[in-house]
C-alpha positions as CSV (number, residue, x, y, z in Angstrom):
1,X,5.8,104.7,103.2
2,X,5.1,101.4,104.9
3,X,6.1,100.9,108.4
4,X,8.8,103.7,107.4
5,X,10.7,100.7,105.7
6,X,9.4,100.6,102.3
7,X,8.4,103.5,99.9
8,X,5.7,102.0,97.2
9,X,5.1,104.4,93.7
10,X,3.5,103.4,91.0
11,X,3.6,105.0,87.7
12,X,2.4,104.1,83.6
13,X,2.1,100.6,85.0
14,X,5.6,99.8,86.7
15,X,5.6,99.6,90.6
16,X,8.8,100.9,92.0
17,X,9.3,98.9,95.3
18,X,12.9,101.2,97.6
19,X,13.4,99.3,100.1
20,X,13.8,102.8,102.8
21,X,16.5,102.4,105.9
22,X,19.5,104.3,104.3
23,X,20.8,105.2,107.7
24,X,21.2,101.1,108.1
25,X,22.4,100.4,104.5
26,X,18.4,99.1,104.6
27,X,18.9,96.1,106.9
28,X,16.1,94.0,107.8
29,X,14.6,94.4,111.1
30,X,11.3,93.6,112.6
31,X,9.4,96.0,110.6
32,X,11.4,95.6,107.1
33,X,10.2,91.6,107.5
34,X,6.5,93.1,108.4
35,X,6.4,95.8,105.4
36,X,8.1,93.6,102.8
37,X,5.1,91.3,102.0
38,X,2.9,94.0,103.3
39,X,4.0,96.3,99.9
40,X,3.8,92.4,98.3
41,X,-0.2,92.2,98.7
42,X,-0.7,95.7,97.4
43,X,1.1,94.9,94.5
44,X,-1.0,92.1,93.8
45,X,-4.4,93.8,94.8
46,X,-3.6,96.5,92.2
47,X,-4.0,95.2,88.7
48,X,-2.5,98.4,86.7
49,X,0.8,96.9,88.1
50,X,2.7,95.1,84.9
51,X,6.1,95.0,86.6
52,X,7.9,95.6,89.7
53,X,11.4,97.3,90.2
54,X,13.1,96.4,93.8
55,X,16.1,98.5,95.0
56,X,17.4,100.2,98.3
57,X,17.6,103.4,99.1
58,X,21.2,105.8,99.8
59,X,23.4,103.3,97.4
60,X,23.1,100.0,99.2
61,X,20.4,97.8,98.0
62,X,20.2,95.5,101.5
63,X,23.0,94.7,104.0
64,X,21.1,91.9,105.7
65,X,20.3,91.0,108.9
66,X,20.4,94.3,111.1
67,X,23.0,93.1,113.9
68,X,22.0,95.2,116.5
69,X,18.5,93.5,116.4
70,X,19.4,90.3,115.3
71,X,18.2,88.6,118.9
72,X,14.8,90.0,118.5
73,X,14.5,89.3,115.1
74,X,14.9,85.8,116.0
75,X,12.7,85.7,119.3
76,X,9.9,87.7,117.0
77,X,9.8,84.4,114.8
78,X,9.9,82.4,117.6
79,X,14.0,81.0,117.7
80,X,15.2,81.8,121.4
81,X,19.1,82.8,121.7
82,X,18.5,80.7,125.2
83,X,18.7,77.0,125.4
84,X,15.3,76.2,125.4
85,X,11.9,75.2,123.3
86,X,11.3,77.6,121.2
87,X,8.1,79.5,120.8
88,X,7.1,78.8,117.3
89,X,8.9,75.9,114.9
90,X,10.2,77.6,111.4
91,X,9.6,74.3,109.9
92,X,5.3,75.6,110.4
93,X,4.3,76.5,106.9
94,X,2.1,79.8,108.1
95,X,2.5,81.5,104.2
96,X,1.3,78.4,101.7
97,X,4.3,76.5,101.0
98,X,6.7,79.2,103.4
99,X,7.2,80.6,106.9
100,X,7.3,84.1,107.3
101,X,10.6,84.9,106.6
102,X,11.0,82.5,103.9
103,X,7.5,84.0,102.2
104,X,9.9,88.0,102.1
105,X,11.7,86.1,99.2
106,X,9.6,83.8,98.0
107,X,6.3,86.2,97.8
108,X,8.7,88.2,94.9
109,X,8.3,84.3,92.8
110,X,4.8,84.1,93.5
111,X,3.5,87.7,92.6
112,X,1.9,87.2,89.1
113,X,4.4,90.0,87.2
114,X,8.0,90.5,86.2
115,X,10.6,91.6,89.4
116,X,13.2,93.1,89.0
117,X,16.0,94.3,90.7
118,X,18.3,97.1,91.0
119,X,21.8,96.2,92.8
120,X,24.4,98.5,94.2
121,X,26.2,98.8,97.0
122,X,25.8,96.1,99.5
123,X,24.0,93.1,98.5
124,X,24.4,90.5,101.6
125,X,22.6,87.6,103.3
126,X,18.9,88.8,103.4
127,X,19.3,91.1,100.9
128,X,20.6,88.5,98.9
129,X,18.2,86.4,98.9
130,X,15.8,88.9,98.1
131,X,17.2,89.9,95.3
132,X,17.3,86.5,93.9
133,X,13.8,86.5,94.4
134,X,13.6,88.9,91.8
135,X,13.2,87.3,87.7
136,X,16.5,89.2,86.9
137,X,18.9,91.3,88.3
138,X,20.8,94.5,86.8
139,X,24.2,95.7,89.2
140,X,26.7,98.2,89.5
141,X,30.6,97.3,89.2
142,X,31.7,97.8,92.4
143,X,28.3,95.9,93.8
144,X,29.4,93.5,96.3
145,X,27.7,90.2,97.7
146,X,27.6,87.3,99.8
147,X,25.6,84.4,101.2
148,X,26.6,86.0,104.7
149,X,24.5,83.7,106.9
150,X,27.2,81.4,108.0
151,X,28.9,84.0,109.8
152,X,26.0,84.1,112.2
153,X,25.9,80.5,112.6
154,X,22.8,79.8,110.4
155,X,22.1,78.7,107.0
156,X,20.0,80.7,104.2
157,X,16.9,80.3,105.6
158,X,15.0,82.8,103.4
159,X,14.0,80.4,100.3
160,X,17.5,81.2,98.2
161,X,18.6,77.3,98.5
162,X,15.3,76.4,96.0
163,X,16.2,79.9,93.8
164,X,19.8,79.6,93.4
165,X,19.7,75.9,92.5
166,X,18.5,76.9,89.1
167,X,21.8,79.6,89.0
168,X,24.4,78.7,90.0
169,X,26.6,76.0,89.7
170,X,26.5,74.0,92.8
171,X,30.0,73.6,93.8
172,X,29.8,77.4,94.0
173,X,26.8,77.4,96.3
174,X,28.3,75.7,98.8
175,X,31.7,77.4,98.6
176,X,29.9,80.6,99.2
177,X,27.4,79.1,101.9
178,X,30.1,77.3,103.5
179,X,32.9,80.3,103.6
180,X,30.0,83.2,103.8
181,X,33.2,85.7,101.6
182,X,32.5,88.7,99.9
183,X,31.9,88.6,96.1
184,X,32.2,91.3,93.8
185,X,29.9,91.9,90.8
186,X,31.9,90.5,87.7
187,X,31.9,87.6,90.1
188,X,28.5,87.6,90.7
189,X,27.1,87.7,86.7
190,X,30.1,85.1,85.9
191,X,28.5,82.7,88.2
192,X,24.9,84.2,87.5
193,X,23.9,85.8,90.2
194,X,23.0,88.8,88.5
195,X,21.9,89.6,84.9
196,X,24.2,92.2,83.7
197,X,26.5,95.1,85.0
198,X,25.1,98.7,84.6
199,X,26.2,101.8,85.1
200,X,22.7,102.9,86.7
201,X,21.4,100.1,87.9
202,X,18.0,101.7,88.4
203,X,17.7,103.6,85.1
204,X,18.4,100.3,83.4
205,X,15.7,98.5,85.6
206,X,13.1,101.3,84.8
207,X,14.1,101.1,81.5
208,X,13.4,97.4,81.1
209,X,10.4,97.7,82.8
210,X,8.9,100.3,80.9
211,X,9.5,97.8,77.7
212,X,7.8,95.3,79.5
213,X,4.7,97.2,80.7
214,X,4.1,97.5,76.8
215,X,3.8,94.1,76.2
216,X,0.5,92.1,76.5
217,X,0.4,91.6,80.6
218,X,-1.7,88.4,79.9
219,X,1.7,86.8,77.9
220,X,3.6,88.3,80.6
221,X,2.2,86.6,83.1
222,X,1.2,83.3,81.4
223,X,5.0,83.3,80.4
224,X,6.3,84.0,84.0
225,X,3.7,80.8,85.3
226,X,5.3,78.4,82.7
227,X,9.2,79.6,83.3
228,X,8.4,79.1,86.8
229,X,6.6,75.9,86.5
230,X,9.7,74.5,84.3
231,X,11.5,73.6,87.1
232,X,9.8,71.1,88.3
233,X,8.2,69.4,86.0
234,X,8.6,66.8,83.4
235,X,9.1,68.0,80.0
236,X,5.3,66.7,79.2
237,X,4.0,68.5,81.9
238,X,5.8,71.4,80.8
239,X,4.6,71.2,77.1
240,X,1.1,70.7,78.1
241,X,1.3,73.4,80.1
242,X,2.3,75.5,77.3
243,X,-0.6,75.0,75.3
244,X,-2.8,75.2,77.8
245,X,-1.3,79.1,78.6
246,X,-1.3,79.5,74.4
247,X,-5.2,78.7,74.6
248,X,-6.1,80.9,77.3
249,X,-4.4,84.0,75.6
250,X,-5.6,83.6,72.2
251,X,-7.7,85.6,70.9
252,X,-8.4,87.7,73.7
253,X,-9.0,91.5,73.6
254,X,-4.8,92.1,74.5
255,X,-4.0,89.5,72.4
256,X,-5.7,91.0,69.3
257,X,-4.8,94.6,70.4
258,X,-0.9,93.7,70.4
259,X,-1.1,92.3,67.0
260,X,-3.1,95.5,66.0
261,X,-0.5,97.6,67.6
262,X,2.6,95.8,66.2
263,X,0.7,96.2,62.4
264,X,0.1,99.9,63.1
265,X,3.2,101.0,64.7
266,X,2.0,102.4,67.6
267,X,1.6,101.8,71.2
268,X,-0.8,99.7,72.4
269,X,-3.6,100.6,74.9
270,X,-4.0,97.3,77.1
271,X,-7.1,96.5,79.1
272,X,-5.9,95.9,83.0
């Protein structure tokens, strides 16, 4: 456990990330936003992870902002509920190209393997948004959703603008942002929020991951760095950068040993 907010396990390669505050449907207070990219950096430091699984503990994957600390929250990073200057400016880049809170979402995008997620329950505001930080998404039917922010006064402030841009159709964004309304999950894959609807969210994730964890983690990787890359560049940037990727992997000792393992039929026995 980590801050008593996250559990971390990891197991034949796949890193099972449970987001830990059943009690609070696992809403984010001070130490959920400290733990979050705290479990992110030991994912990163530890290279027998292949992929990541997210979900929340006691059937609700993330509720959001925790009201009842939602002034200290905001003082912690430096946004006074008073009229006056505030302490820090959110617009300070203090993690690369994000803030802090921005860098709970956006550290899932930058962490080298697949993420994915594992939605039921209540999927609001924060949690939201880290869920879409994820590569894809698996929820249960009665799953439900919403960019929630509004309702406090605020806009999504946790990188989900630059994610769901490459979603979701953007009349829907800014219904959603605008109104803040509940969403339920056949609404959510129709406008592509999430990937699919499961019956066990989690089993399907693990699942998945287990299929990927088999796969040369070099491609993986390479293949998550050019998806990423793709939205913003040009389509010659793009294409160069595909080659350049192809050259790096081929070849190599993982390279040759999934060829050898898709000849012999067996599994194959990648180096980390």
């Amino acid at each position: 456990m980590i801050h008593n907010r996250i559990q971390l396990t990891v197991e034949d390669h796949v890193a099972h990330v449970v987001l830990s505050r059943a009690d609070k449907m696992n809403a984010l207070d001070n130490e959920m936003f400290e733990a979050i990219p705290m479990v992110g950096e030991q994912i990163r430091n530890d290279p027998s992870v292949r992929v990541v699984v997210v979900s929340g503990a006691g059937g609700n994957f993330c509720a959001g902002l925790d009201k009842s600390n939602f002034a200290s929250i905001l003082e912690k990073k430096g946004v006074s509920l008073e009229p006056s200057e505030p302490a820090m400016v959110l617009a300070d880049r203090t993690h690369g190209i994000a803030n802090a809170l921005q860098y709970v979402v956006w550290m899932w995008r930058e962490l080298p393997m697949p993420i994915i997620a594992a939605v039921d329950g209540f999927c609001l505001g924060g949690g939201l948004q880290i869920a879409l930080g994820a590569d894809f998404r698996y929820a249960k039917a009665d799953s439900q959703f919403s960019i929630l922010e509004m309702r406090w006064g605020i806009v999504p402030d946790m990188s989900s603008t630059q994610i769901m841009r490459h979603l979701i159709r953007d009349d829907v964004i800014r219904e959603l942002t605008y109104t803040a309304k509940i969403f339920n999950a056949e609404q959510a894959k129709e406008w592509g929020f999430i990937t699919e609807i499961v019956d066990d969210p989690l089993e399907h994730a693990l699942k998945t991951a287990k299929q990927i964890a088999y796969k040369n983690p070099d491609a993986i990787c390479a293949a998550k760095k050019i998806i990423d890359a793709s939205n913003y560049q040009t389509a010659a940037e793009g294409l160069l950068m595909e080659s350049v990727e192809q050259d790096k992997i081929m070849g190599t000792p993982n390279q040759i040993e999934a060829v050898m393992a898709e000849l012999q039929k067996r599994k194959p026995n990648f180096t980390d």
